[in-house]
N, C-alpha and C positions, 0 to 999 in steps of 0.2 A: 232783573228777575233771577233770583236765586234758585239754583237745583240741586236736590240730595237723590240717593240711593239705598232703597234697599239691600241688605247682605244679600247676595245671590247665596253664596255659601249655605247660609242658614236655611233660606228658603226650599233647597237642594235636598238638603237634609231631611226637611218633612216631607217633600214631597217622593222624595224615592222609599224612606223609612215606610210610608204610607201603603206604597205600590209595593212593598216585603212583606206588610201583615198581610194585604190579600191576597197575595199567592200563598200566603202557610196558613190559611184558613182550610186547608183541605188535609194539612197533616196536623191540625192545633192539639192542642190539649190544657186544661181548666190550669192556669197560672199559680193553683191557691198552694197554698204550701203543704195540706194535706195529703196531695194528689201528688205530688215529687216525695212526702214519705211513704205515701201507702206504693208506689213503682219501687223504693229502694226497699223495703219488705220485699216486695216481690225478687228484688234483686239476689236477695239472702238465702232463694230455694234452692237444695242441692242438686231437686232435677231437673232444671232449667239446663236446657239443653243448647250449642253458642248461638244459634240463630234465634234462640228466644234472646239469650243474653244483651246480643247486641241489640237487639229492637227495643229494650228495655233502657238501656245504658242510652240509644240517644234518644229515648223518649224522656230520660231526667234532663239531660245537656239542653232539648228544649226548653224545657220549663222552668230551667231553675235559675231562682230572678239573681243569684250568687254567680257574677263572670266567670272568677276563675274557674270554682266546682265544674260551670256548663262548658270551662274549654276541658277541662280533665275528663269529666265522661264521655266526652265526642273522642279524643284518641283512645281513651279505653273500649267505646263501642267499636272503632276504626279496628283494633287493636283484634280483637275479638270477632270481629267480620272475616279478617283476613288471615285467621287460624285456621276459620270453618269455610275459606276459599269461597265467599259467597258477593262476588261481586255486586247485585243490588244491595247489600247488607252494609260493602264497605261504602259505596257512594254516596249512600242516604246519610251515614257517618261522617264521609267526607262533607256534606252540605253543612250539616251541625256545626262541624270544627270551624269551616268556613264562617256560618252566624259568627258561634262565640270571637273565632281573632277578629272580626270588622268592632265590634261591639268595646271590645279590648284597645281597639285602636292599629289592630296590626293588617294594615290594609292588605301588602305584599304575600304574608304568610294566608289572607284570606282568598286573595288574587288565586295562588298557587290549588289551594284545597278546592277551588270553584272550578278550577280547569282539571283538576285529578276527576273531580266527579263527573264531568262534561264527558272524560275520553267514558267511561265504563257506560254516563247510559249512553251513548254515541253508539258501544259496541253492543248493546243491549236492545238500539234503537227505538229508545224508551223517548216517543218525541218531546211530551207536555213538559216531562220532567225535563229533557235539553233544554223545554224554553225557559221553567222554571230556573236553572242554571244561569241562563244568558242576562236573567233580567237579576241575578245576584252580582253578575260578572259588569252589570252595568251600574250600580250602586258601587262598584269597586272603583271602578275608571270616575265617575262622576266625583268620589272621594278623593280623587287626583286630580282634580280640574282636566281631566281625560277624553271631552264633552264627543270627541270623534270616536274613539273607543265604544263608550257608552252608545252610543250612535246607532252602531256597528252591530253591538249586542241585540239591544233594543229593536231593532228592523228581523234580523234574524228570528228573536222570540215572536215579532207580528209573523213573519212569515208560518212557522210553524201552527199558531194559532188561528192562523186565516184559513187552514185547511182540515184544523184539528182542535175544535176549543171548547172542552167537553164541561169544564167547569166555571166559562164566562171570563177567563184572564185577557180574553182580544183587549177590551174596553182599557181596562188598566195597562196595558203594553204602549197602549197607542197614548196612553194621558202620558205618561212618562216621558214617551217619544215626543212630544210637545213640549215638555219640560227640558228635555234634553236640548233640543233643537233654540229654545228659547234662550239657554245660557252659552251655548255656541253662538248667539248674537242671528240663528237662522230664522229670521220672524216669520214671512212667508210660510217656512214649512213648519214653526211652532203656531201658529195662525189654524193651517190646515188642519194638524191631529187635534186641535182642542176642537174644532167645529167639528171633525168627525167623534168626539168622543162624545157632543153633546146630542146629535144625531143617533147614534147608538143608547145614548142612556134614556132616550123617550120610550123605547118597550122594556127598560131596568128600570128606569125611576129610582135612581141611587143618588141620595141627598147627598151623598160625600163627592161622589163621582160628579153631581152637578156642580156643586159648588167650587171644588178647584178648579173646574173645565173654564167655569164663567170666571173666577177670579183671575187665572194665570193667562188665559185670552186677553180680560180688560188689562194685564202688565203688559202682554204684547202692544195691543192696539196704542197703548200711552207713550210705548217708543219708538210707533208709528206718525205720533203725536195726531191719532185719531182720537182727541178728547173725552169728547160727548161720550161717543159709543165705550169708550175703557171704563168713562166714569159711570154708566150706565152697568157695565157689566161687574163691575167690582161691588157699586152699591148688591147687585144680587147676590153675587154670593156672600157677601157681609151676612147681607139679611138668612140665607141659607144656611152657613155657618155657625154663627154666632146661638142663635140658642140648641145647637148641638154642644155645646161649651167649647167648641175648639179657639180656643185665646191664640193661639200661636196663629193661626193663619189668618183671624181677623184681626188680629193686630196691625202683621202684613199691609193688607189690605186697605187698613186703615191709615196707614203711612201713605200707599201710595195714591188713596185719592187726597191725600193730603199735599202731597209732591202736583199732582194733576191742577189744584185749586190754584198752588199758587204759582204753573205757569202760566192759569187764566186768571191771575189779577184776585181770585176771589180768595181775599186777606184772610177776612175772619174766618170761612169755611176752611183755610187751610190750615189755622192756626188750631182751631176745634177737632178736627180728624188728628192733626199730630197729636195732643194733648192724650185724645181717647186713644190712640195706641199706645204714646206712652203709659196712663194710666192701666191698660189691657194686661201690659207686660210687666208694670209694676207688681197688681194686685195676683199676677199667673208666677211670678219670680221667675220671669223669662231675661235672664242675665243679659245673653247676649243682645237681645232686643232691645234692653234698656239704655244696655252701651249707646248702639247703632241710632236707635232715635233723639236720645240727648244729643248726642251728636249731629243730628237733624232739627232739634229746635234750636242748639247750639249758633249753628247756620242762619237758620229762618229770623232769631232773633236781631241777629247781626244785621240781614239785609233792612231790617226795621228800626235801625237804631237804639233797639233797646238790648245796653252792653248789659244791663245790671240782671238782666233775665238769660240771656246768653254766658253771661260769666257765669249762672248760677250751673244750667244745664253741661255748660263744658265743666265743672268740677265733678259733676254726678259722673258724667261720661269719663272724667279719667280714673275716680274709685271703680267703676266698674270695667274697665280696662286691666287696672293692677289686677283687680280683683280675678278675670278670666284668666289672668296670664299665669295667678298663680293657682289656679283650677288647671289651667293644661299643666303645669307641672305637677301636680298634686295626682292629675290624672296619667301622666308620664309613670309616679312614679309606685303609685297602685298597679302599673299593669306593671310594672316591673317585682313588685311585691307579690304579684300575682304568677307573674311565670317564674318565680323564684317557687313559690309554692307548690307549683303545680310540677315545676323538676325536679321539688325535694320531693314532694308523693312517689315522682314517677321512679327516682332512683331507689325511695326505699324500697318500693311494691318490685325493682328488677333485682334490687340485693338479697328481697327473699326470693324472689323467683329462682334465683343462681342457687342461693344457698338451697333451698328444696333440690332444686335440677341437680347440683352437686354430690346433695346427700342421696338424691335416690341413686344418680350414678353409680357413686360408692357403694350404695348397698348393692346394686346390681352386679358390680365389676368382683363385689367381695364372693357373693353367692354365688358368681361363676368361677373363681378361683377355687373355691370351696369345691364345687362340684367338679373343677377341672384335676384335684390334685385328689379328690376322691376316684375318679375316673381312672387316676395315673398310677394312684397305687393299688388298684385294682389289677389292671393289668399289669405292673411290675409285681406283682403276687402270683398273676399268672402264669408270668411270663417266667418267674424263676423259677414256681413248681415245673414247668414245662424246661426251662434249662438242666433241672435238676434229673428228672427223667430223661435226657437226650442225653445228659453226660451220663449217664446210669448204664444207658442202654451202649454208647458211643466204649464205656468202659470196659463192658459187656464182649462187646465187639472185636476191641483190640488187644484184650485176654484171648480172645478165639481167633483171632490174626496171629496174634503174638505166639500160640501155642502150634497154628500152623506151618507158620516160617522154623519155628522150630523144627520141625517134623518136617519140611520139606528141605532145609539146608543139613541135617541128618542124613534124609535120602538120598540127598543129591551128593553129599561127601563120601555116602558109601557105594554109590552108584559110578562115582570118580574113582575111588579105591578096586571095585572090582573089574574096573575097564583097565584099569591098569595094571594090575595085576593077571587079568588077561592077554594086555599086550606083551608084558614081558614073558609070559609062558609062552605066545606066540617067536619074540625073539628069541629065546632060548631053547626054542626045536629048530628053527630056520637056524641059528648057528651051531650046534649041533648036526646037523643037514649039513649045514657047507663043509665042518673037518670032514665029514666022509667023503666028501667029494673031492678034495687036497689033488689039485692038476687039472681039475676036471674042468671045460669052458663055463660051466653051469654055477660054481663055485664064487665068482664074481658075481651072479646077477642075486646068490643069495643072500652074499653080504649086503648088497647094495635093498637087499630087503628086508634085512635085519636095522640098517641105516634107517630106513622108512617107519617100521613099527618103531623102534626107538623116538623118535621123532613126534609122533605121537602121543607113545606112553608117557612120552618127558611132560605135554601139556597134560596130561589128566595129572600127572603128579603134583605139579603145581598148584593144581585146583586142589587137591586135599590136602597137603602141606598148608597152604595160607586160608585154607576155607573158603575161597571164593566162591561163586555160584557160577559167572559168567564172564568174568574179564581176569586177564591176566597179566602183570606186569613186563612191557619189551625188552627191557634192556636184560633184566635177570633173564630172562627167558632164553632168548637170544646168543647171549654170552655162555650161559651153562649147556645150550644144543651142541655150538661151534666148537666149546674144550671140550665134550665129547668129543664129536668127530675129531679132532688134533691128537687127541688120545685113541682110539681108533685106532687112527692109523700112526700112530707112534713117530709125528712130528718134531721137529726137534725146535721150532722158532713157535714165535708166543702169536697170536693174532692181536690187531688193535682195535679196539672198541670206538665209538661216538653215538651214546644213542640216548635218545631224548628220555625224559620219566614218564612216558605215554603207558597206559595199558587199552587194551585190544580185547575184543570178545572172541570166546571160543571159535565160534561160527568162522570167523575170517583169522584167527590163531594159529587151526592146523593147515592150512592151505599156505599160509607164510611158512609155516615150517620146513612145510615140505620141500617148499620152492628154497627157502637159507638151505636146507640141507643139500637139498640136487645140485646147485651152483659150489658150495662149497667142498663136498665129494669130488665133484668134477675138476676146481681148483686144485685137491692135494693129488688127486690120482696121475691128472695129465698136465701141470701148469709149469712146475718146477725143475725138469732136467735139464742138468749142467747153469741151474741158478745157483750162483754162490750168497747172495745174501735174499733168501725167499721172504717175502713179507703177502701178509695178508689185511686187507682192512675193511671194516664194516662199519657205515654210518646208518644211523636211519634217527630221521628228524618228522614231527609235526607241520605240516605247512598249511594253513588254513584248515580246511576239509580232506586233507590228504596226508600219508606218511610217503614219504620219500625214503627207499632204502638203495642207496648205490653201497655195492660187494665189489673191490677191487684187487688183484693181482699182479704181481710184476714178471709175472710167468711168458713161456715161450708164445703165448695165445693160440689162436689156430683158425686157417682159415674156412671157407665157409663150403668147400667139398667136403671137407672132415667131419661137416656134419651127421650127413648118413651112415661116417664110420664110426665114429666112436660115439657112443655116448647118446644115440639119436632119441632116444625111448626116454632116456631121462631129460633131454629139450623138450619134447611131444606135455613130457609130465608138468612140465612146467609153463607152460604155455596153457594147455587145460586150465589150471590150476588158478593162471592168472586170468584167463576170461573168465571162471568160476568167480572171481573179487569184481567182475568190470574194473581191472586195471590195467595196467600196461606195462610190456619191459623192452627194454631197448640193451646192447650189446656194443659196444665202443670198444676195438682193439691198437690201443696206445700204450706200449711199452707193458703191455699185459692185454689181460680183457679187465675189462669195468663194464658190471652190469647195471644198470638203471628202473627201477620198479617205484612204479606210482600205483597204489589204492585206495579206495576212497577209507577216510577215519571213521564213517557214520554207520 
């Protein structure tokens, strides 16, 4: 007993293709080609707004019987969903895209788009449409010989539709699921859903739905090797079928009560059901059918020893062999012509996109430069009339500065002129004063205050001689006080200088004066008897914030009872004078006195 096989493949093919038109019978639209121009007029309005756009763009992708066009408008709707952030917009998009690559042959890339669409209405919890998805996702898997995948999908869209099935898709989920079940080799439970789908279809009454239920039940029950009852149920839906014009599945059909005859010996019956599938598939130019059944009487003739009728059908069966093989490659390489097309569209329509995006850029980055350097030299116009005005005014200002400091170093030269010339009228009575007094005890105390006013006057002189305002230079200062006093008192040895180029303000000026004068009087008057070489020396140096002025003698010194007698009034003066600076002086008698005077420089 000889046995052939049905393509499972093929039969797959319709029967899921089948279970895709009734789930898009609720989004369809008229196939005619009128109806995909008069949607791309509509495509062309400018006030189409993007959630029109995109409903419009995958309403052509549906319909348009051109693959590639229907994959380019499904990412252009996608494309334009997900501008206008409208997630049902992009997923309804994303299903299209899905159709177009299954149809193209790109299973994977349809796989992918079926599960982008699944997460949004997932988040959307849009159920029918999830099941609609699961039963695309199983059409995907079943394209991969997937049959557990499919499975998987398929049960899930029953589930949802068992609780929710507002437009009749239960009945078709569950024919599938029988189909499914069938090519996973699970007869039992491909058994079950077709007797529940026939049960369901008695209050539908769906001649399509009855006829695969009873056809793909009678393939079950045949590889149950439940004869009778397969060949019973195949003749119905033959009969069902068959004058709806469906060639492909009565073909089928008719193969396999032909396979059934001649495991029951019945020759002629099987030899006459092949012939009429053959002939079905002939006259339908159902290729691959034609292969597969040649191939089948190929078979049957052999077991009948008739080679010359068998050699005939295996020659048909291998032209039409070549013949598919170079259909898949023909169809390989259309869809590769095809996604060639549809990324040459896609790159041109992004090179203008760029180049627009580019040039409005430009125009915008130009017009804000424009307006930026219009802005800039605005205010640099302002800005300089207003510098122009500040130095006007600032000009103004230091003309009336400048005319003041004049005016005031004026006053202040002549105000230093008449104090000094006050002081020396002063010395000039007080010495005066003293010749009269020539013996008198009184006589010393008014030289020693003619020493004092001198002392003085010496600083305001200085101040009008160099012009100064407020400072005075030490070392000239200093040195020109002390050869007074040498002169004076009619000295006969020179003093030694060491003093730094510091100058000193008025303020703490005459109080140094006073104090170099008092110490140095006091050196010539009482330091020197019976000194054969008298020397005198004056340093005074800068030291951080302080001047240092040590004044030393090599004189007889004296000790510290002789304070009270000689001289006490002009200590007293000096000491005043130095907490007058918050300074300090200190008194070392080593081979003379050496005095020590710190005040601050600031």
């Amino acid at each position: 007993m000889y046995s052939f096989q049905i393509s499972n493949h093929n039969f797959r093919s319709l029967l899921f293709s089948c279970f895709f038109l009734f789930l898009s019978i609720q989004n369809s639209f008229s196939q005619d080609r009128k109806f995909v121009d008069s949607l791309t007029n509509v495509l062309k309005q400018k006030n189409l707004s993007k959630e029109e756009t995109s409903k419009v763009l995958s309403a052509i992708s549906y319909n348009h019987t051109d693959i590639d066009s229907s994959l380019f408008y499904a990412k252009k709707a996608l494309s334009v969903a997900r501008e206008d952030k409208n997630p049902l917009l992009e997923a309804t998009a994303l299903e299209e895209l899905s159709h177009a690559e299954y149809r193209l042959g790109n299973n994977s890339k349809s796989l992918k788009a079926s599960f982008d669409a699944l997460k949004v209405y997932d988040s959307l919890n849009l159920k029918e449409r999830k099941a609609a998805i699961y039963g695309q996702l199983a059409i995907n898997s079943s394209n991969d010989e997937d049959y557990t995948s499919a499975i998987r999908h398929l049960k899930k869209a029953e589930g949802i539709y068992n609780s929710s099935d507002k437009k009749g898709n239960l009945i078709l989920t569950q024919l599938n699921l029988g189909e499914a079940y069938r090519l996973a080799n699970k007869l039992d439970s491909a058994a079950y859903y077709f007797n529940q789908t026939l049960l369901k279809n008695k209050s539908t009454n769906n001649a399509i739905v009855q006829g695969y239920s009873l056809g793909n039940l009678g393939m079950v029950l045949h590889a149950q090797k439940q004869y009778i009852t397969a060949e019973q149920y195949l003749k119905e839906a033959i009969t069902i079928l068959e004058p709806l014009g469906d060639e492909y599945s009565t073909s089928v059909y008719l193969a396999e009560l032909g396979e059934i005859y001649a495991k029951t010996s019945k020759i002629n019956l099987a030899e006459s059901k092949l012939l009429q599938a053959y002939d079905k598939a002939h006259k339908a130019g159902l290729k691959e059918q034609i292969r597969d059944f040649s191939r089948n009487l190929t078979d049957f003739y052999k077991t009948q020893n008739q080679y010359d009728k068998a050699l005939q059908y295996l020659e048909v069966n291998r032209i039409y062999q070549d013949s598919l093989v170079n259909k898949a490659s023909i169809q390989k390489i259309e869809q590769l012509k095809a996604n060639y097309e549809i990324g040459k569209r896609e790159s041109e329509i992004s090179l203008l996109n760029t180049i627009t995006t580019n040039q409005r850029n430009q125009m915008i980055l130009l017009a804000i430069g424009v307006l930026c350097i219009s802005v800039l030299a605005l205010l640099l116009f302002r800005s300089n009339r207003a510098i122009k005005k500040v130095n006007q005014h600032i000009a103004e200002q230091n003309t009336v500065i400048e005319k003041r400091e004049q005016e005031k170093a004026l006053l202040l030269k002549e105000l230093n002129h008449r104090v000094k010339n006050n002081l020396q009228m002063i010395s000039s009575l007080l010495s005066l004063q003293s010749h009269q007094l020539t013996g008198h005890p009184a006589q010393e105390a008014l030289i020693a205050g003619v020493n004092r006013v001198e002392a003085l006057s010496l600083v305001h002189r200085k101040l009008y001689q160099e012009g100064a305002e407020t400072k005075i230079a030490l070392r000239e200062y200093v040195e020109e006080l002390v050869l007074g006093l040498f002169h004076g008192y009619n000295v006969a040895f020179k003093p030694k200088f060491n003093i730094d180029d510091s100058s000193i303000s008025i303020d703490k000026a005459i109080p140094l004066a006073l104090i170099v004068n008092e110490i140095v009087i006091n050196s010539l008057k009482y330091a020197y008897k019976d000194i054969e070489s008298p020397s005198l020396e004056i340093q005074l140096k800068e030291v951080g914030h302080q001047f240092e002025i040590d004044i030393c003698d090599n004189g007889i010194g004296f000790a510290e009872e002789q304070v009270d007698k000689k001289n006490s009034f002009g200590l007293k003066l000096i000491q005043s004078l130095i907490n007058q600076l918050d300074g300090s002086i200190e008194r070392f008698n080593t081979k003379g006195t050496h005095w020590k005077i710190k005040i601050s420089a600031d």
